[in-house]
Backbone as ProteinMPNN parsed JSONL, in Angstrom:
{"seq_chain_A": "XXXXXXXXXXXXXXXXXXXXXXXXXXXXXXXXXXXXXXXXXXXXXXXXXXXXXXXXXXXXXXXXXXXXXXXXXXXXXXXXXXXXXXXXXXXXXXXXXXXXXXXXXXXXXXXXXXXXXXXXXXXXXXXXXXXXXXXXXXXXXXXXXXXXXXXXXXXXXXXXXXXXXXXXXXXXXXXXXXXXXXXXXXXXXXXXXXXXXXXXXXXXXXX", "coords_chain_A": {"N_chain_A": [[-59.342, 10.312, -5.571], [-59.799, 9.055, -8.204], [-57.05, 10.341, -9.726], [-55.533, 8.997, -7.845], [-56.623, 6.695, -9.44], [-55.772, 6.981, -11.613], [-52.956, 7.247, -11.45], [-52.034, 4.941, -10.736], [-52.943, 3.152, -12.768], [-50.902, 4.02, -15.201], [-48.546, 3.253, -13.879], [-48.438, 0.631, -13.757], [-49.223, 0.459, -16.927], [-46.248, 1.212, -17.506], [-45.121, -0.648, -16.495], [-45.578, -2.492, -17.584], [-44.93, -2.071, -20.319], [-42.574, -2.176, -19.903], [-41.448, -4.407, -19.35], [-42.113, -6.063, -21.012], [-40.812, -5.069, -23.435], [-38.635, -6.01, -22.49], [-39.091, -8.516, -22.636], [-38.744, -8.769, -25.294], [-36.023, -8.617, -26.397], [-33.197, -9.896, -28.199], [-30.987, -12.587, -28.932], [-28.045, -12.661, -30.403], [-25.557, -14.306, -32.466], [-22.576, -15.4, -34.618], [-22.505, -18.438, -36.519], [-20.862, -21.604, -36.9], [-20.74, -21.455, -39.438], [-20.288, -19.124, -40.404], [-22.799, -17.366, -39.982], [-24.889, -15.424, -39.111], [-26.887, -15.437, -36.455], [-29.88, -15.764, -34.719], [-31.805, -14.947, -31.585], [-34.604, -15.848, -29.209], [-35.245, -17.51, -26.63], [-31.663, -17.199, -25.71], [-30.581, -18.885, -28.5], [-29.204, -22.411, -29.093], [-27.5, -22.535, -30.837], [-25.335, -20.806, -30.237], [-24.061, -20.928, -27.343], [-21.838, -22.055, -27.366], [-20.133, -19.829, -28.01], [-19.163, -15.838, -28.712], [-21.595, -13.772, -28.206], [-24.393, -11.173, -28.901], [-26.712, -8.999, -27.306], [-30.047, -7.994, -28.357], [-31.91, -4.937, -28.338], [-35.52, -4.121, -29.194], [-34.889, -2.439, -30.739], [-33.045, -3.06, -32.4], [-30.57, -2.088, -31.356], [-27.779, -2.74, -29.943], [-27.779, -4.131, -26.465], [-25.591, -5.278, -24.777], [-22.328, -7.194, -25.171], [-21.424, -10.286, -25.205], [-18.376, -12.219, -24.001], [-17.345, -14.984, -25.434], [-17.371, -18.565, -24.317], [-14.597, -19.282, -22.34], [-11.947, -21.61, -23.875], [-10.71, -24.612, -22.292], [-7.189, -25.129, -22.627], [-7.23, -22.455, -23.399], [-8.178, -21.139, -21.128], [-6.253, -22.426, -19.27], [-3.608, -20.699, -20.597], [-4.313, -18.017, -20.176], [-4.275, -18.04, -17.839], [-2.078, -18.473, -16.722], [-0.924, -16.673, -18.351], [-1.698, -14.201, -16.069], [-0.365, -15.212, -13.487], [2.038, -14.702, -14.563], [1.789, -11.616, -14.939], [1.351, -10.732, -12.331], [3.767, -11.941, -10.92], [5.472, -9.999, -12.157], [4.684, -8.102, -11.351], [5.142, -8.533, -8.522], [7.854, -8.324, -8.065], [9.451, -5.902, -9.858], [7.559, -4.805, -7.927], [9.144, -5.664, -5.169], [11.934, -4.772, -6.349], [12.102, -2.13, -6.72], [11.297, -1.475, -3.268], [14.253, -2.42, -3.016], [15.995, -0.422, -3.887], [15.283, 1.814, -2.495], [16.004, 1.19, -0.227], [18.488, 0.9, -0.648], [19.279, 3.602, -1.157], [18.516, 4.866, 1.176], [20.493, 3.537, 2.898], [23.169, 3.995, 2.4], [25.414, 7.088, 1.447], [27.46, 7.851, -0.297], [29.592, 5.882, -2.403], [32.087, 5.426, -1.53], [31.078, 4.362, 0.921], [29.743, 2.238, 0.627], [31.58, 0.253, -0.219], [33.575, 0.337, 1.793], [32.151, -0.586, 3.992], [31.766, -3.21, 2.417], [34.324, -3.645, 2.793], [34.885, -3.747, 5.569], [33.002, -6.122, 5.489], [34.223, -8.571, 4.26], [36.053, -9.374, 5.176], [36.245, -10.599, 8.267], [35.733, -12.816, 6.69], [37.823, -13.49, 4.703], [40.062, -13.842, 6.473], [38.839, -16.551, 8.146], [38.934, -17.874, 5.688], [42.052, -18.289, 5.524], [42.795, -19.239, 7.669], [41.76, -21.493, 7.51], [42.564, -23.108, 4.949], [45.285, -23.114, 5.837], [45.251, -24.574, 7.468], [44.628, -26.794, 6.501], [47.101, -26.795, 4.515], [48.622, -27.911, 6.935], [47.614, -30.591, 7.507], [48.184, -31.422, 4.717], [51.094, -31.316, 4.731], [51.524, -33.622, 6.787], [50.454, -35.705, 5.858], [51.838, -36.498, 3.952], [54.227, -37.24, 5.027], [53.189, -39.449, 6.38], [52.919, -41.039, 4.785], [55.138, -41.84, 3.479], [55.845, -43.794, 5.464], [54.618, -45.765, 4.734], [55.348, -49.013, 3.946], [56.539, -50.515, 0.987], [56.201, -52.851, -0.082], [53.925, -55.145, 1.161], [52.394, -55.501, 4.976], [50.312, -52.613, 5.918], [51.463, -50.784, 8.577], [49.271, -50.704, 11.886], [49.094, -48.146, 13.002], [49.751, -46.199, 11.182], [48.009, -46.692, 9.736], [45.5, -46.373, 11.031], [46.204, -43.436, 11.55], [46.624, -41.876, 8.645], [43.635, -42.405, 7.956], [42.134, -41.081, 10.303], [43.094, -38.741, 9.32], [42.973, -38.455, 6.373], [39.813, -37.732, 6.855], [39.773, -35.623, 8.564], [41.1, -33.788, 6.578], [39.054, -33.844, 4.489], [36.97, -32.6, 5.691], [37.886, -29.892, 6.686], [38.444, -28.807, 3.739], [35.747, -29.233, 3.33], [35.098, -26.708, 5.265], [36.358, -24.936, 3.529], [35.76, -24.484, 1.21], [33.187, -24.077, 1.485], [33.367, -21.292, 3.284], [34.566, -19.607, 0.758], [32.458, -19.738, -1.108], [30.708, -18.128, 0.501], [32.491, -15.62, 0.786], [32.817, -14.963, -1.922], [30.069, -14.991, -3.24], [28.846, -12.749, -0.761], [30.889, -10.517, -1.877], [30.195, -9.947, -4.992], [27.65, -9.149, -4.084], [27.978, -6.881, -3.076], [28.961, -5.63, -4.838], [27.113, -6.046, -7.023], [25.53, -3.594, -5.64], [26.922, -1.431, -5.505], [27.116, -1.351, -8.342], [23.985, -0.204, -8.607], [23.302, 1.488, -7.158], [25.407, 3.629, -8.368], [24.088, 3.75, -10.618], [21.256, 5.112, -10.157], [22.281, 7.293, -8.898], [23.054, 8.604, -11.182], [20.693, 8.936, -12.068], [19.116, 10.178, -10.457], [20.784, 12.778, -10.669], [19.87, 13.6, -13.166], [17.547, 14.386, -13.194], [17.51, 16.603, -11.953], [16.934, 19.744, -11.539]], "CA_chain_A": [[-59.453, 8.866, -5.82], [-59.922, 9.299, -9.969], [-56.289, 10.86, -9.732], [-54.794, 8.015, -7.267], [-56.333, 5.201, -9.748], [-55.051, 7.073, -13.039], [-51.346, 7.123, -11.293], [-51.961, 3.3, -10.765], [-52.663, 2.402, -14.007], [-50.262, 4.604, -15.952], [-47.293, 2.637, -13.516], [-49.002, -0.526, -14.357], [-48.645, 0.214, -18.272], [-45.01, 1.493, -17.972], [-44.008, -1.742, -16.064], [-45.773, -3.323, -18.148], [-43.965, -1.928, -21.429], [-40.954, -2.376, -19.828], [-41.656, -5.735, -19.267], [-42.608, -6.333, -23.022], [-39.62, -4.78, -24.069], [-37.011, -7.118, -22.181], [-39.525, -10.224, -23.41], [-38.655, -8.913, -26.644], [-34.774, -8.763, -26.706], [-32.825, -11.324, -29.195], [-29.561, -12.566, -28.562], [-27.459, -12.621, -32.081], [-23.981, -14.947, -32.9], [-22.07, -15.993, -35.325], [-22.397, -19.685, -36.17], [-19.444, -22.099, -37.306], [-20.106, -21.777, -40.907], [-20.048, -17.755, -40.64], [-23.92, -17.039, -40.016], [-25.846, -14.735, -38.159], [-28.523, -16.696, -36.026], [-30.483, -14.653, -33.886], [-33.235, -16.016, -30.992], [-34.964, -15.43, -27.438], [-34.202, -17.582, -26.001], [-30.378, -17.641, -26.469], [-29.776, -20.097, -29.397], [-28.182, -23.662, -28.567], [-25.639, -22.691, -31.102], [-24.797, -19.463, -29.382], [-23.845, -21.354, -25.999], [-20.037, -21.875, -26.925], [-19.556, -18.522, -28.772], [-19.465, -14.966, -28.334], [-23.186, -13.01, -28.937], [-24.732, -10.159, -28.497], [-27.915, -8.84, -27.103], [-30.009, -6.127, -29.02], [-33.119, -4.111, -28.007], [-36.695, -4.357, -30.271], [-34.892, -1.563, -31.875], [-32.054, -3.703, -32.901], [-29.362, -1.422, -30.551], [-26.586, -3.746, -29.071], [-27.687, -4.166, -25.112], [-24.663, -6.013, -24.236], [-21.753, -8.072, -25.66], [-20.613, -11.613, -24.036], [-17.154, -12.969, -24.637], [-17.372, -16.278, -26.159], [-16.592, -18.489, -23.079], [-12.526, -20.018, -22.823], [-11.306, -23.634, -23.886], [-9.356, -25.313, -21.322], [-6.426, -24.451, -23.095], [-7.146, -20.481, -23.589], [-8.243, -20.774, -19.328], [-4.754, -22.425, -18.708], [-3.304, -19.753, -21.129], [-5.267, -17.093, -19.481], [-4.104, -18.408, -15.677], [-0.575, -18.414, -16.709], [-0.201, -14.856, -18.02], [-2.361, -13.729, -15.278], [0.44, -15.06, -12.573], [3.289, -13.571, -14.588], [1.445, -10.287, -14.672], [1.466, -10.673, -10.746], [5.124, -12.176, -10.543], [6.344, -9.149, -12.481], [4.493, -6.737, -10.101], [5.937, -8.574, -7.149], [9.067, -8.691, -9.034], [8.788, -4.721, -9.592], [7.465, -4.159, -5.976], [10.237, -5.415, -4.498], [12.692, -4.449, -6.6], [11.65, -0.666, -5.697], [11.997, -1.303, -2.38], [15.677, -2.815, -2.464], [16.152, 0.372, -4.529], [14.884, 2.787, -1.685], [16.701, 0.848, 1.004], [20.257, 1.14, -0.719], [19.506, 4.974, -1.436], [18.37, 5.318, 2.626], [21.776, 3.254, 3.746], [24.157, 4.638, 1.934], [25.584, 8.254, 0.983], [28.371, 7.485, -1.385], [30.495, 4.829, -2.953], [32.566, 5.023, -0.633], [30.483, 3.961, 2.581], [29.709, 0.815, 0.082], [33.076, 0.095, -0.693], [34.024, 0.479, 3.401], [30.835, -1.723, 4.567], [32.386, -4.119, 1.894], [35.859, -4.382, 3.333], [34.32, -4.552, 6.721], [31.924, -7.661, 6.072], [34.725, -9.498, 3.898], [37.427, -8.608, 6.162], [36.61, -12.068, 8.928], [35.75, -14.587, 6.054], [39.492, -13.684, 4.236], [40.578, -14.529, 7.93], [38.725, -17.415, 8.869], [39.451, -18.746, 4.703], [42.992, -17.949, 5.31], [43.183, -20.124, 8.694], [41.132, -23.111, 6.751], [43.642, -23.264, 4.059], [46.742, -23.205, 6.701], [45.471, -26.029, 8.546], [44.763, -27.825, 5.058], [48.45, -27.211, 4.129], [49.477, -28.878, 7.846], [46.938, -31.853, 6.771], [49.111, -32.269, 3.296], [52.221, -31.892, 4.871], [50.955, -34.243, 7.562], [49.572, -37.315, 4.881], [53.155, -36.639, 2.695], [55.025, -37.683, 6.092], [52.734, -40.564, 6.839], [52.668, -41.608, 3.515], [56.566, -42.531, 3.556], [55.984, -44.767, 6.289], [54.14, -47.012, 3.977], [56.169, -49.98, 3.121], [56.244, -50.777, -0.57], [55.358, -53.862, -0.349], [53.388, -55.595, 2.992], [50.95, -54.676, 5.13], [50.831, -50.87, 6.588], [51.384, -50.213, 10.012], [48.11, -50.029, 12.009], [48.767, -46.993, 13.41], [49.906, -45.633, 10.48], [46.767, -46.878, 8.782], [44.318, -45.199, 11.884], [46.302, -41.978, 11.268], [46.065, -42.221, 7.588], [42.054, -42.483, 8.019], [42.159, -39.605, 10.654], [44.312, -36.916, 8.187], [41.571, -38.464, 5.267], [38.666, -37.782, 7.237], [40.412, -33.966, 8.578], [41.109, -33.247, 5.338], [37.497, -33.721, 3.738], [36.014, -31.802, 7.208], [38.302, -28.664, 6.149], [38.128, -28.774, 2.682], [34.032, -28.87, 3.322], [34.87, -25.352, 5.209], [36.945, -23.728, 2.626], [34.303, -24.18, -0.055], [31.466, -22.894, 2.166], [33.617, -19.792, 2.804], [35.04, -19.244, -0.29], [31.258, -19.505, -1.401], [29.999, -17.133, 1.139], [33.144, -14.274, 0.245], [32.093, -14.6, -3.394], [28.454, -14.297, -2.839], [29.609, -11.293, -0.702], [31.529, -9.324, -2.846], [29.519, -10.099, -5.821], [26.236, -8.756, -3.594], [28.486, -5.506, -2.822], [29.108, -4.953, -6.604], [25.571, -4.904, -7.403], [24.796, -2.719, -4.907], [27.37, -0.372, -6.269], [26.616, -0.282, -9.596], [22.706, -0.133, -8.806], [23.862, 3.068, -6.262], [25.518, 4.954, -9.353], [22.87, 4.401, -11.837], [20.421, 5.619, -9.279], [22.451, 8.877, -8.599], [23.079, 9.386, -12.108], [19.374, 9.313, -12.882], [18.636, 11.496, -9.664], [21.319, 13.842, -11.182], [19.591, 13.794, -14.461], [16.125, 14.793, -12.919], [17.557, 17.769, -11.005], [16.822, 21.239, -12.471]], "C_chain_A": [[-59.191, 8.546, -7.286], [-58.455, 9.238, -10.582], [-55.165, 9.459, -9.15], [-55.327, 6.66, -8.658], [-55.59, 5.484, -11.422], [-53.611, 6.867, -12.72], [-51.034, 5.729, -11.292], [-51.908, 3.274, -11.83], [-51.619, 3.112, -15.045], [-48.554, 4.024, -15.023], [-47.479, 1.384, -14.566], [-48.757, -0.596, -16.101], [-47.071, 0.259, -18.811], [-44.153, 0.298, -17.728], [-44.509, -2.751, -16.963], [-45.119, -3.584, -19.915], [-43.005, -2.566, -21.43], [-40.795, -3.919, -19.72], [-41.927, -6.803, -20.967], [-41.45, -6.519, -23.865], [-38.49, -5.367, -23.893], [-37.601, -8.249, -22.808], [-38.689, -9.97, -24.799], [-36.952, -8.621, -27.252], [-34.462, -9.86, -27.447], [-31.492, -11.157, -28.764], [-29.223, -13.444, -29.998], [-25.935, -13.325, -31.835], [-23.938, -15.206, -34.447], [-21.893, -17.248, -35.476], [-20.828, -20.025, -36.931], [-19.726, -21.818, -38.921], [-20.736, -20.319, -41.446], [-21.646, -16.833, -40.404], [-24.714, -16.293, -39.213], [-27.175, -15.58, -37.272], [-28.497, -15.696, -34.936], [-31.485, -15.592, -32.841], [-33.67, -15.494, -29.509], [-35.979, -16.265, -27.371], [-32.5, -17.641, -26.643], [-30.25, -18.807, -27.241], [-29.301, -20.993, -28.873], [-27.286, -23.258, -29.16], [-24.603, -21.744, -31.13], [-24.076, -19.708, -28.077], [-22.084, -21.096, -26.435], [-19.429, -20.466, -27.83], [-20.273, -17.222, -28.24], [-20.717, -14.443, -28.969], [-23.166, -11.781, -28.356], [-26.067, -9.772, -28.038], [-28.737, -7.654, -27.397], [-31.421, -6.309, -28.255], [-34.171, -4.631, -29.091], [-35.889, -3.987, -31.314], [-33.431, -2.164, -32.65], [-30.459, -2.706, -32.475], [-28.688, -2.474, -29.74], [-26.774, -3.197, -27.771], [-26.5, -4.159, -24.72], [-23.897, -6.614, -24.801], [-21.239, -9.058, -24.72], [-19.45, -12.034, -24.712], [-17.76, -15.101, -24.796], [-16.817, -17.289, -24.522], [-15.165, -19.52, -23.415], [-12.845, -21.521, -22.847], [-10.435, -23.693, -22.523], [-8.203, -25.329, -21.886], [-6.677, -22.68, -23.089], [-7.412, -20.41, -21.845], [-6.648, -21.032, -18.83], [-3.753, -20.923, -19.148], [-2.715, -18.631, -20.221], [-4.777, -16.434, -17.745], [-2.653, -17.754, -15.883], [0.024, -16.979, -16.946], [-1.174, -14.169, -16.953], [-0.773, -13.73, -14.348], [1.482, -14.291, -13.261], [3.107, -12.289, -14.589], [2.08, -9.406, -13.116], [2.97, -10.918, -10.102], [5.558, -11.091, -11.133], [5.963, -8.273, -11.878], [4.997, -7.112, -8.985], [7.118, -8.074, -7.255], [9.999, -7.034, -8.688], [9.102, -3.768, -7.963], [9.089, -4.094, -5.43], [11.575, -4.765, -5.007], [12.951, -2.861, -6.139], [12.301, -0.386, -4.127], [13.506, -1.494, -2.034], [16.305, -1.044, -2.947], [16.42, 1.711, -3.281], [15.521, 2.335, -0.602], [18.264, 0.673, 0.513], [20.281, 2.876, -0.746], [19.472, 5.481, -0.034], [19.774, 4.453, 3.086], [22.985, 3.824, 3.186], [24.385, 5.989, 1.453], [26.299, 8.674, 0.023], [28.933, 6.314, -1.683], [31.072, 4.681, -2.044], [32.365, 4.304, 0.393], [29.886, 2.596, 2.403], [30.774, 0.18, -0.218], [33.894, -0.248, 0.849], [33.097, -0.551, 4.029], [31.629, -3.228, 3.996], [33.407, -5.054, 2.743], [35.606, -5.014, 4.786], [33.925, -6.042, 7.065], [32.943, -8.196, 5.796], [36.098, -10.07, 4.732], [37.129, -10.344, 7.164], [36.539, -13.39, 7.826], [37.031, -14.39, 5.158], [39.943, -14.311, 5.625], [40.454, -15.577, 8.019], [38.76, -18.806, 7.326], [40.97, -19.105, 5.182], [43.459, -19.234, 6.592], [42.902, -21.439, 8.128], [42.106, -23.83, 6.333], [45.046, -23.221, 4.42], [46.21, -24.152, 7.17], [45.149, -26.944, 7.153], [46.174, -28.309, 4.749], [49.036, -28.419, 5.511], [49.213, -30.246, 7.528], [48.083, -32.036, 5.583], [50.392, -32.439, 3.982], [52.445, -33.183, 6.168], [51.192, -35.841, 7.146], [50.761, -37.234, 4.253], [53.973, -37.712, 3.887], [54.161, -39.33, 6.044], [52.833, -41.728, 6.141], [54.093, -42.378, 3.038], [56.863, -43.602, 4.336], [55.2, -45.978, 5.746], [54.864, -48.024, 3.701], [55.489, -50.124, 1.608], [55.732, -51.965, -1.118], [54.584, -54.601, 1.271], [52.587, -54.926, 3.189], [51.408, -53.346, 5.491], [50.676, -51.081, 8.001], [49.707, -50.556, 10.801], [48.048, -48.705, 12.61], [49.095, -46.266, 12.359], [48.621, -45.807, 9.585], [45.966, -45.425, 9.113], [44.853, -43.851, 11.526], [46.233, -41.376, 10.076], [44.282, -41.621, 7.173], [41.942, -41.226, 8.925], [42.333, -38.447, 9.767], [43.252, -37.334, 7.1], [40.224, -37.507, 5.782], [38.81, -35.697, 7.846], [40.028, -33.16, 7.495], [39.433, -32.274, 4.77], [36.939, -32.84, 5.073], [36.891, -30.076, 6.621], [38.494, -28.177, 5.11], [36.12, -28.12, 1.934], [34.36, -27.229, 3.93], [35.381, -24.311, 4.093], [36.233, -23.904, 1.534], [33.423, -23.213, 0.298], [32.059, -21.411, 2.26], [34.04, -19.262, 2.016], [33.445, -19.042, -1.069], [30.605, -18.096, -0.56], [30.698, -15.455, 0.761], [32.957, -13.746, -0.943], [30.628, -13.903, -3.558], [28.816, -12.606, -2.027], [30.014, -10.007, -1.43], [30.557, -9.117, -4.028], [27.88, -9.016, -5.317], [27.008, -7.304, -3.427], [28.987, -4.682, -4.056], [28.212, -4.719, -7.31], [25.025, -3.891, -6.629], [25.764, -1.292, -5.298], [27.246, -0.104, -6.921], [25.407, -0.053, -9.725], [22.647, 1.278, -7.954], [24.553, 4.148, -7.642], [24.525, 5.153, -10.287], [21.551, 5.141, -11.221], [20.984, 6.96, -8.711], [22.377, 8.999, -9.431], [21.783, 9.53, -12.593], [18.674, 10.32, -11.844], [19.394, 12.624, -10.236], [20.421, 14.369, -11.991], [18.234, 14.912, -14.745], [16.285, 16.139, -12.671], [17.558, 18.856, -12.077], [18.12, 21.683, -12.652]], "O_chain_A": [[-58.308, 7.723, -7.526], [-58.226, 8.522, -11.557], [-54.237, 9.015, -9.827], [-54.526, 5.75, -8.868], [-55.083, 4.652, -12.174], [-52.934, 6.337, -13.601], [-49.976, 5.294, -11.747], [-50.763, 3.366, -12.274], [-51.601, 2.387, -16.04], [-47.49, 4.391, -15.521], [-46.968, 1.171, -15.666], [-48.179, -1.573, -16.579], [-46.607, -0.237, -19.838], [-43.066, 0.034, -18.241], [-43.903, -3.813, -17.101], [-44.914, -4.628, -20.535], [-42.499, -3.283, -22.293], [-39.767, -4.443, -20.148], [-41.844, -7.896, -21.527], [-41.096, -7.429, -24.614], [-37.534, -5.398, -24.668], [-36.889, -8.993, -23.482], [-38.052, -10.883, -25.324], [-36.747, -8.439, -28.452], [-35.25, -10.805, -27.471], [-30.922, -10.14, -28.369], [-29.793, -14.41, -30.504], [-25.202, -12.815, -30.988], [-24.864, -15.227, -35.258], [-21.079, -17.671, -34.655], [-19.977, -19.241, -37.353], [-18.755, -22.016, -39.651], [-21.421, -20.188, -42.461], [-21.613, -15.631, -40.665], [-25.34, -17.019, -38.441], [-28.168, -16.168, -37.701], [-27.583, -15.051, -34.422], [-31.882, -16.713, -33.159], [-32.951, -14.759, -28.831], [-37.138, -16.122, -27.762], [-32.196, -18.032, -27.77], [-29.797, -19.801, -26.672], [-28.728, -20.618, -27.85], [-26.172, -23.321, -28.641], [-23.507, -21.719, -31.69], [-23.45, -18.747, -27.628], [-21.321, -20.245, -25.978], [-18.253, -20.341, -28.172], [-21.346, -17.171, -27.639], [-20.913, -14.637, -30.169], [-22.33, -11.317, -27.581], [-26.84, -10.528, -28.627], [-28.46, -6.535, -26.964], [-31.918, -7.319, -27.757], [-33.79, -5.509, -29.866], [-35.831, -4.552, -32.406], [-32.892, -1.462, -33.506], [-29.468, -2.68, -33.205], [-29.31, -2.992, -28.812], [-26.268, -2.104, -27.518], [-26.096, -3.095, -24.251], [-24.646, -7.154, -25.614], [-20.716, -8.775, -23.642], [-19.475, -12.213, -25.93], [-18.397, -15.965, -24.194], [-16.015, -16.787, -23.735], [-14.872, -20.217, -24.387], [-13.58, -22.281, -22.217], [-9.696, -22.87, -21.983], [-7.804, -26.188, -21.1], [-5.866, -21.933, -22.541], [-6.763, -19.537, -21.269], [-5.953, -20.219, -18.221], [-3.263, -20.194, -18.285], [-1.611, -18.339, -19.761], [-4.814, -15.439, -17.02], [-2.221, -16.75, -15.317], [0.869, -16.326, -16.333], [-1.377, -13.068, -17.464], [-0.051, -12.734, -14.344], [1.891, -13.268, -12.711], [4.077, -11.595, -14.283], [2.706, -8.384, -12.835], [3.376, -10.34, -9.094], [6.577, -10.874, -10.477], [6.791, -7.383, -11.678], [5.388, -6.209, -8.245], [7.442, -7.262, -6.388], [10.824, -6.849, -7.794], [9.84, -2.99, -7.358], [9.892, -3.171, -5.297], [12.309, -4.239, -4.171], [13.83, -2.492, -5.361], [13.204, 0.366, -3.761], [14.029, -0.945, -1.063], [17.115, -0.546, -2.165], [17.445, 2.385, -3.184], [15.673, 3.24, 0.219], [19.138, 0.329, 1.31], [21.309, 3.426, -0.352], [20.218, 6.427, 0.218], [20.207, 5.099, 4.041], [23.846, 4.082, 4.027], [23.371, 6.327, 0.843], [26.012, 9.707, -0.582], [28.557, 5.49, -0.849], [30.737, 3.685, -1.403], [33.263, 3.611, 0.87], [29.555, 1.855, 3.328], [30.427, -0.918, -0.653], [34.782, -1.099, 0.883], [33.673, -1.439, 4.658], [32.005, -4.131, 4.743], [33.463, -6.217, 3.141], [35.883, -6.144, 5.189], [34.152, -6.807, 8.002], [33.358, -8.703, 6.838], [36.816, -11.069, 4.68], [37.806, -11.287, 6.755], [37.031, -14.511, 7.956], [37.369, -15.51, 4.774], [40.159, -15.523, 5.602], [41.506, -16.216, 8.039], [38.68, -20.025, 7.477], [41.172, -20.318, 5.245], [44.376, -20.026, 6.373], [43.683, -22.384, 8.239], [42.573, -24.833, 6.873], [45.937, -23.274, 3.573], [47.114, -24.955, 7.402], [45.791, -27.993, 7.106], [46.564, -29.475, 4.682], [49.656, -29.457, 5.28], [50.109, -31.058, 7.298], [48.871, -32.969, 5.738], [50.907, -33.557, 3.937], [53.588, -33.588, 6.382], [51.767, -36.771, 7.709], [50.888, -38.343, 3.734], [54.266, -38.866, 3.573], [54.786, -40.291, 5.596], [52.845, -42.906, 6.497], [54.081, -43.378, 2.32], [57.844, -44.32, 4.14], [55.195, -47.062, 6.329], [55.201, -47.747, 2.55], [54.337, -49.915, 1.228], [55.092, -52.161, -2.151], [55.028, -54.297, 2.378], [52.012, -54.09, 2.493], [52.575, -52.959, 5.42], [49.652, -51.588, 8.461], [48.852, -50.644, 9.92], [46.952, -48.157, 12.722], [48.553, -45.182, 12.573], [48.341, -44.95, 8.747], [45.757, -44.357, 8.538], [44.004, -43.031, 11.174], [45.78, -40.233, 10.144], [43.902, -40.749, 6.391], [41.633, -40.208, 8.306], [41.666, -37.417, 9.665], [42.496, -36.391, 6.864], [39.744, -36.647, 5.045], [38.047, -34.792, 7.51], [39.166, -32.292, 7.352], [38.973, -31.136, 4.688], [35.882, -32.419, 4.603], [36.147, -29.211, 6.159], [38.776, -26.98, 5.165], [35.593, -27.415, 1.074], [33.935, -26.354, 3.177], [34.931, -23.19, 3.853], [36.323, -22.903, 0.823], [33.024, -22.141, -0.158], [31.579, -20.469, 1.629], [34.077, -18.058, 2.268], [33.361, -17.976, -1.678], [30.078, -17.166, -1.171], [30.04, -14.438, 0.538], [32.907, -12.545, -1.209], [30.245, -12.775, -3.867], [28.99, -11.558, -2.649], [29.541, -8.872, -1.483], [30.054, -7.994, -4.055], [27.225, -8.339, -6.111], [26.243, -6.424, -3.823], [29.294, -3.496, -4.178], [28.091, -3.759, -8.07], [24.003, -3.328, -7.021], [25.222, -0.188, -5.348], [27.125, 1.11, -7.085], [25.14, 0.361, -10.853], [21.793, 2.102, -8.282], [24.159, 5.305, -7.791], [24.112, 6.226, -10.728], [20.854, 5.768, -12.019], [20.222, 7.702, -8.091], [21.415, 9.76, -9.537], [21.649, 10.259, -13.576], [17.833, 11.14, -12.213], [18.692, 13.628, -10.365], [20.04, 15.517, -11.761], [17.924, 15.7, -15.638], [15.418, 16.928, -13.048], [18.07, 18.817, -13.196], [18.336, 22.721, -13.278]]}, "name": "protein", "num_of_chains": 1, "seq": "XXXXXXXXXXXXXXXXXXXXXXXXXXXXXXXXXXXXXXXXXXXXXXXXXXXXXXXXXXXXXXXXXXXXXXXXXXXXXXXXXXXXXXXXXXXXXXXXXXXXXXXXXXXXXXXXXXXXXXXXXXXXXXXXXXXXXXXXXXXXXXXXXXXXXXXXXXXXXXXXXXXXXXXXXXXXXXXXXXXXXXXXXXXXXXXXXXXXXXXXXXXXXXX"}
């Protein structure tokens, strides 16, 4: 019993130390006009700046960052996402990396894929731009039947407005595919020269 109430009270003093010893922490800053100010409780003029928190024995517990302006949080936000956009960035880039090295085996089989894809949109440019020319030589013809002075025809008008309206309709395709063969080729030229610098640095590695 003697034994059970000495173990009691010898908790009882340690929690009670310990209890003493956090009352008696100080939390220490720097004020605006360079000053040490110390206090427990935290200081009012410790709230917007960084402090520190020491022991009785004056040992640094803890340090707090000062907390952010609304400016340094925007800051803060902003290189945060580009951190994250350059690891997506990164990521994927990797993978395009690992999926040209798994489809392909040489230059060549990029160079052949090439001719393949570009191979129907030269075709279906090549037809555009022949029925364009029939359109001009079409509107040159029609265009003689104008009188020089007076009214025009009406059927020569309506056909006129037809061969206009042609025109601009096949003109709109030979952009789009002349856009799409560029894009094309252009996408098959980075993938070639991103295929040699990627052997020559697997070369480089090899024993």
């Amino acid at each position: 019993m003697k034994a059970l109430l000495r173990i009691t009270c010898l908790a009882t003093l340690a929690f009670g130390s310990q209890w003493v010893a956090a009352q008696t922490r100080s939390y220490c800053c720097v004020d605006s006009s360079g000053h040490k100010t110390c206090g427990d409780p935290l200081p009012q003029v410790c709230y917007d700046r960084a402090y520190r928190e020491m022991s009785p024995s004056g040992r640094v517990v803890r340090e707090v960052e000062a907390p952010l302006t609304p400016e340094q949080r925007v800051r803060r936000d902003a290189e945060l996402k580009a951190q994250r956009d350059r690891a997506i960035a990164t990521a994927e880039a990797q993978r395009r990396d690992r999926v040209l090295m798994d489809t392909y085996n040489s230059v060549s089989e990029i160079e052949a894929r090439r001719n393949r894809d570009i191979a129907p949109l030269e075709t279906e440019l090549k037809i555009a731009k022949s029925r364009e020319a029939d359109l001009l030589a079409a509107r040159a013809k029609l265009e003689k039947q104008v009188p020089a002075n007076g009214a025009v025809p009406h059927d020569v008008a309506d056909r006129l407005a037809t061969n206009t309206s042609e025109l601009a309709a096949v003109r709109s395709v030979i952009d789009s595919k002349q856009r799409t063969l560029d894009a094309t080729q252009a996408r098959f030229e980075q993938d070639r020269t991103r295929y040699l610098e990627l052997s020559e640095a697997a070369a480089k590695k090899r024993p």
